[in-house]
N, C-alpha and C positions, 0 to 999 in steps of 0.2 A: 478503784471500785466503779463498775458502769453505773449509771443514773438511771434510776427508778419513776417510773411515771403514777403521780401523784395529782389525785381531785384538788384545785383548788381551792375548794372548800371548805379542804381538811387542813389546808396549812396557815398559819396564824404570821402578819410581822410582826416582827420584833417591837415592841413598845421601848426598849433602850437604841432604836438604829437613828443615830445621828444625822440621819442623811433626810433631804428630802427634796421634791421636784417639781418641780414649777409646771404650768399649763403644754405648753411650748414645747419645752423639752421632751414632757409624757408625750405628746404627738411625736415627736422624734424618733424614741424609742420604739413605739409602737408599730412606726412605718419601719424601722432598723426590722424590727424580728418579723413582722410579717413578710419583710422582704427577703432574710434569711434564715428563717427558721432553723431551721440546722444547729446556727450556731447555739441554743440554747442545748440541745444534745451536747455541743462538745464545752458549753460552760454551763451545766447545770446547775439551779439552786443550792446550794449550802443548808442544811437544817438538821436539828436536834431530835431526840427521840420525842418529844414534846410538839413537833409538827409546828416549832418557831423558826422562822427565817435568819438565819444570821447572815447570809452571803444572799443578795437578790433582790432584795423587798420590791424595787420600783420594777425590776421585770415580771417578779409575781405579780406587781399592780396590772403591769402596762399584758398582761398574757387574762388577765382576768378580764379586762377590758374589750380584749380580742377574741373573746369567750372561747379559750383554748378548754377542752372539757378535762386536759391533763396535761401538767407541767414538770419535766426531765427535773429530779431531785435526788441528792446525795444525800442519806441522810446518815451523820456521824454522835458519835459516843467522848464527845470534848467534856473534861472539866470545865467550868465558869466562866475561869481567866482565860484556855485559849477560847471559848467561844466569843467574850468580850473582845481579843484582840483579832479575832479573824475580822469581825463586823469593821474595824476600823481599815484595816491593813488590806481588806476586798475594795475601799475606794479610794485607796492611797495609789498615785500615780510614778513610780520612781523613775521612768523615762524621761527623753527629751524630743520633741521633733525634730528635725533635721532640714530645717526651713528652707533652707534653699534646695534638696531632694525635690521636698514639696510643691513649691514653686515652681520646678522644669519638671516635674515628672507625672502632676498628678492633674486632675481637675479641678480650679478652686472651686464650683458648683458641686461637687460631690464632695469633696472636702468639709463644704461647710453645713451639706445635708446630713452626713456621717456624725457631727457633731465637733469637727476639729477645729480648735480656734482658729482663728486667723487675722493676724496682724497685718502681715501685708501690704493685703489688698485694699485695705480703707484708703478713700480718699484725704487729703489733709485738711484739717479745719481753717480756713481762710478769714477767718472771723475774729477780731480780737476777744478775746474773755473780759467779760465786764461784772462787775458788783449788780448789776443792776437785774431787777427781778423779768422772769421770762414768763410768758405760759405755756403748761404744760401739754402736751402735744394730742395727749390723748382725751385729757377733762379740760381744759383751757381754766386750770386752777393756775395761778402766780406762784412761781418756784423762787424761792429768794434765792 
């Protein structure tokens, strides 16, 4: 079913979506879709007759933020339980990377803009780990 373009206004998140997103990351997302728009066309929101989010909530955030005046929305006729298990199984990742693909193939600077972890790359901690209290890097509060 093609997706339907919808006021954000009018669509409500979910008050049961498990999910939720940090500073950081919304900046992530936000620069992701303004830089591809598109892609929310070909992964449109998920929603109920009820104009709740079950599939989307933080790109409904991050497109409201973007002041998109309308957001590509599926809206479906789920009983309860599959609405309950779409919300979950929309942020469940069954893949794997292919890390060493990654490594020869890709850029790790756009990799880690895109949002894809990376192990890799980090340098190794040359430091022994100690008991002893640090300060905190940002408030220089003592981290036990």
């Amino acid at each position: 079913m093609p997706p339907i373009p919808i006021e954000p206004s009018k669509l409500k998140t979910s008050p049961s979506n498990p999910r939720a997103i940090r500073d950081n990351a919304m900046e992530k997302l936000m620069l992701s879709i303004a830089e591809d728009p598109e892609l929310m066309e070909a992964r449109p929101l998920i929603v109920n007759d009820r104009m709740e989010v079950l599939a989307g909530n933080q790109r409904l955030r991050a497109c409201i933020a973007l002041e998109w005046p309308t957001v590509p929305c599926v809206v479906v006729d789920w009983d309860e339980a599959k609405q309950r298990r779409a919300m979950i199984k929309d942020n469940v990742s069954a893949g794997e990377w292919d890390q060493d693909m990654l490594a020869n193939e890709w850029e790790v600077e756009e990799l880690k803009e895109w949002g894809v972890p990376i192990d890799w790359d980090k340098t190794e901690e040359t430091e022994e780990p100690t008991n002893e209290p640090k300060p905190c890097k940002h408030c220089e509060k003592m981290i036990p």
